[in-house]
C-alpha positions, -999 to +999 in steps of 0.1 A: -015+100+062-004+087+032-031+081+001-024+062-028-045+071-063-053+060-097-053+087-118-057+085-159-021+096-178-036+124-192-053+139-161-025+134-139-006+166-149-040+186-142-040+168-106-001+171-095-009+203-105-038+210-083-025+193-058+000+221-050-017+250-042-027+230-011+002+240+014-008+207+034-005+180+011+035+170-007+024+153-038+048+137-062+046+107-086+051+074-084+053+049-110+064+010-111+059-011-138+022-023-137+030-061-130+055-053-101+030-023-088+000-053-089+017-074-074+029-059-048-002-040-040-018-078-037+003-091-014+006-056+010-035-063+010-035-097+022-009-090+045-031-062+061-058-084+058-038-111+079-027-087+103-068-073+108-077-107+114-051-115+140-065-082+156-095-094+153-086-131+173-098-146+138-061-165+131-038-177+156+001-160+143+027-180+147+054-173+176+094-161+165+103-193+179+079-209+155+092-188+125+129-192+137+122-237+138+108-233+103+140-219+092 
């Protein structure tokens, strides 16, 4: 399982650090510029969102074929 978390600049040295003295868990940074990280983070959550509704029967997806005319 894969978590992502916000931690504050200066705690997370503390944290990383924490972090590995649990044998189970591989820890390392990861860092975008804010904009690019926001944005993308956005659109992952509607897309997740989209894909729990379609789940759900809420939407109606649209066919390859369907995908494939629009091109």
């Amino acid at each position: 399982m894969k978590i992502l978390l916000d931690i504050k600049d200066e705690k997370a040295v503390f944290f990383l650090e924490l972090l590995k003295h649990f044998p189970f868990v591989k820890a390392k940074p990861f860092t975008e510029k804010p904009a690019k990280k926001n944005d993308f983070l956005t659109e992952l959550q509607e897309a997740v969102e989209q894909v729990n509704f379609a789940k759900r029967g809420k939407i109606k997806l649209k066919s390859a074929d369907e995908l494939l005319n629009e091109l």
